[in-house]
C-alpha positions in Angstrom: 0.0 0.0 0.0 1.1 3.5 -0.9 0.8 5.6 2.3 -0.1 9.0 2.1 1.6 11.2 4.6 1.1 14.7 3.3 0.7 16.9 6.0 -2.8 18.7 5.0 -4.4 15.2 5.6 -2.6 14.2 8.6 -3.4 17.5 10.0 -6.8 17.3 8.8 -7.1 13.4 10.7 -5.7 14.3 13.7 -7.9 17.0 14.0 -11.1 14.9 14.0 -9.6 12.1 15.7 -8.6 14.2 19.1 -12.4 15.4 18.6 -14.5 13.5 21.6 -17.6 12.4 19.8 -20.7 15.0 20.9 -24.7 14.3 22.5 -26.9 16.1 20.2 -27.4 18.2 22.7 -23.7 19.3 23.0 -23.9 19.3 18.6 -26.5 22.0 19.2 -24.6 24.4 21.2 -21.0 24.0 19.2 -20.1 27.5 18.1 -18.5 26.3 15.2 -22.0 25.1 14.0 -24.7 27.6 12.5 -27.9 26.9 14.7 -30.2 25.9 12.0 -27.5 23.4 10.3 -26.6 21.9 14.1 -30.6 21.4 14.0 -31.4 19.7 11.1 -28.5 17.6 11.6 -29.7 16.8 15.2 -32.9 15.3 13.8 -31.7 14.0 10.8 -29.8 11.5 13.6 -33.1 10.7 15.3 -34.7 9.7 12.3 -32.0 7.2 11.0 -32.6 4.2 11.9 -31.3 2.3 8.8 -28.3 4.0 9.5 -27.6 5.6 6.4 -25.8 8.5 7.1 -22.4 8.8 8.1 -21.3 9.2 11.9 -20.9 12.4 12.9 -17.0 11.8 13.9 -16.6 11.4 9.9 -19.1 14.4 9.2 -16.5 16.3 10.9 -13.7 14.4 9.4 -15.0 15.8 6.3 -15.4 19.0 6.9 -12.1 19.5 8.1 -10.9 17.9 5.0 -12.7 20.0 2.7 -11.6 23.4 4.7 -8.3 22.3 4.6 -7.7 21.3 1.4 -9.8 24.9 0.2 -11.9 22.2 -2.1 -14.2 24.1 -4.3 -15.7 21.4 -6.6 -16.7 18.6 -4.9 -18.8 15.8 -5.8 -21.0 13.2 -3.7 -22.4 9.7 -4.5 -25.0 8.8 -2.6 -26.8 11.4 -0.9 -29.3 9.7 1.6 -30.8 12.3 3.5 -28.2 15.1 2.9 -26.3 14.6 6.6 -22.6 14.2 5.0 -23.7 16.8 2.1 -24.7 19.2 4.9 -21.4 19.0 7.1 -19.4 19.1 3.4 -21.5 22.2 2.5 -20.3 23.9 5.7 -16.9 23.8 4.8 -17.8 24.9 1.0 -19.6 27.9 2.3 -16.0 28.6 3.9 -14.0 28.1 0.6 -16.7 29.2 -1.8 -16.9 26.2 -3.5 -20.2 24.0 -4.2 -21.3 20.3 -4.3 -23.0 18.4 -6.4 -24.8 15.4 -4.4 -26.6 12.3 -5.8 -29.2 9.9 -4.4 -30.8 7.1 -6.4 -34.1 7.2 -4.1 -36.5 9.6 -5.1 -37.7 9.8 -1.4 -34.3 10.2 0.1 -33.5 12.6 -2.4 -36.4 15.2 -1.8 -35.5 14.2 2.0 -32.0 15.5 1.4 -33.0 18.1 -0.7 -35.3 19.9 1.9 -32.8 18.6 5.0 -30.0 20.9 3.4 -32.5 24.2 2.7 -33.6 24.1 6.4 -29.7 23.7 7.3 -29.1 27.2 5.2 -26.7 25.5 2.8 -29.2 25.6 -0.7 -26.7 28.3 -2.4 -23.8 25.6 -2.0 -25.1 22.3 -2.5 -27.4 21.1 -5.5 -29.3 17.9 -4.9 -29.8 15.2 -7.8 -32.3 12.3 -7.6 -31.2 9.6 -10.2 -28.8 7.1 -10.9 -25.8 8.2 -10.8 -23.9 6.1 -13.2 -26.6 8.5 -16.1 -25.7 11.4 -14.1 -22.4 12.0 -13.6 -21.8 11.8 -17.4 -24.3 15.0 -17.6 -22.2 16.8 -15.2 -19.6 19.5 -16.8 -15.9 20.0 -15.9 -14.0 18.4 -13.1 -14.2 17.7 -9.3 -11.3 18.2 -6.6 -13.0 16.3 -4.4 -15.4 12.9 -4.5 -16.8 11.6 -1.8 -18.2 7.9 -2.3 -21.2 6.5 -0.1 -23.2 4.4 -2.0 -23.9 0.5 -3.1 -20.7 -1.2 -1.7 -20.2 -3.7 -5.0 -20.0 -0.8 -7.4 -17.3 1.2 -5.7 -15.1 0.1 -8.4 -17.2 0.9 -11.5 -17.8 4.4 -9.8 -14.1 4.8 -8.8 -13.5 3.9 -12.9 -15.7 6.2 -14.0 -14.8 9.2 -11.9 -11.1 9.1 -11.1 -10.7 10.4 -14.4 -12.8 13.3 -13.8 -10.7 14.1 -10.8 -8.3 16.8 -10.9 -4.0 16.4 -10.4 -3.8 16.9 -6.7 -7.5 15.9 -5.7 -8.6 13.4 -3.4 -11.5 10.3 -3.9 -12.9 9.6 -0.5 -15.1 6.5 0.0 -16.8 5.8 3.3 -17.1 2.3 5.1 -13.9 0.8 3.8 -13.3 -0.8 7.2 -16.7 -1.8 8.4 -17.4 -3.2 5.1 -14.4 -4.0 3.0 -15.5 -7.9 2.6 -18.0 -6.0 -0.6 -15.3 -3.6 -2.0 -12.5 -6.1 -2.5 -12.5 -5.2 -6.1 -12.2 -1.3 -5.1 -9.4 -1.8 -2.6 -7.6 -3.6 -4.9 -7.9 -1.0 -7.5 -7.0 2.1 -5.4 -3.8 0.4 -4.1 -2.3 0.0 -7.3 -2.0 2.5 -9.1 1.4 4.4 -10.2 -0.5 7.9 -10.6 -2.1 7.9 -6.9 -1.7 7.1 -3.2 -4.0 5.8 -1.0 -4.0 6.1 3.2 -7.2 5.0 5.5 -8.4 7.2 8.5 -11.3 5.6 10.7 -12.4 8.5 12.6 -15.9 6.0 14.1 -14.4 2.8 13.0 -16.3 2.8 10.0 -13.2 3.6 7.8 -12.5 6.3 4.9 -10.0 6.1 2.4 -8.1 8.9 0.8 -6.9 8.3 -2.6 -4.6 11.4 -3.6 -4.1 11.7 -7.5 -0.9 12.6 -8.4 0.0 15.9 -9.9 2.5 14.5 -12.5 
């Protein structure tokens, strides 16, 4: 394995690692946290049962990341209900950038979609219901930063499709690499390999992210 050691990410993992993980009460009252955002993700947690967004230790893990790196064009897979997209969007309000977020079910997607407007974030993240092996391909230009959370077995064919869409000196996150590597082996493989990138793991909640850093030569 490649090991990625640059100091933006290490500084960026570190960060959200030393951060004790928060009661929704104590998420409402962080200052670094607009109100209405700390709100909606509060009771975006009580609702999730099925466990489809991310922890909040990675939410934060995230938007560290993003702030740190000054992403501007970023790009999600797998939207669910717009928890991740919200804490990314909170960094992009910082940097001025924008996402782009993607959800297959038409449900989840309105969810998301309404989640991120009562958060205050509609001016810096656009919500997409669809497929998003049709959609991406509609989508202009190029992303500094992916972020993959969707159907485990198609890591790969997403990684394949979008890599190449990622700028020199961006970053392709996936979540759950840890948790649920026995459905990604194909993925793993794939990221480890390559001469033009390198790839480090951080598990902020034991769920697992990797960072694949594309070369810039």
């Amino acid at each position: 394995m490649r090991v990625l050691s640059r100091p933006l990410l290490a500084l960026a993992a570190a960060i959200v690692l030393s951060w004790p993980s928060l009661t929704l009460d104590a998420m409402q009252s962080d200052r670094s946290l607009p109100p209405e955002a700390a709100r909606v993700l509060a009771d975006i947690k009580k609702i999730d049962k099925e466990l489809y967004s991310v922890s909040e230790e990675d939410g934060r893990f995230l938007r560290v990341l993003i702030g740190a790196r000054g992403a501007k064009r970023v790009l999600e897979i797998g939207a669910a209900r717009g928890y991740s997209a919200i804490w990314m969007g909170l960094a992009l309000r910082d940097t001025g950038g924008s996402l782009v977020t993607i959800e297959f079910d038409p449900a989840r997607a309105r969810e998301a979609k309404a989640n991120i407007e009562g958060a205050g974030l509609a001016g810096n993240v656009h919500v997409i219901a669809g497929d998003a092996f049709k959609e991406i391909p509609k989508l202009t230009g190029t992303f500094d930063l992916v972020f993959l959370d969707a159907w485990k077995p198609d890591y790969k064919k997403f990684f394949d499709l979008v890599f190449q869409r990622l700028d020199p000196g961006g970053v392709f996150v996936a979540h759950n690499v840890v948790n649920k590597k026995s459905e990604m082996g194909d993925f793993l493989t794939a990221i480890n390999s390559r001469s033009d990138a390198w790839t480090s793991i951080v598990s902020p909640s034991g769920e697992g992210m990797s960072l694949t850093y594309k070369q810039r030569r």
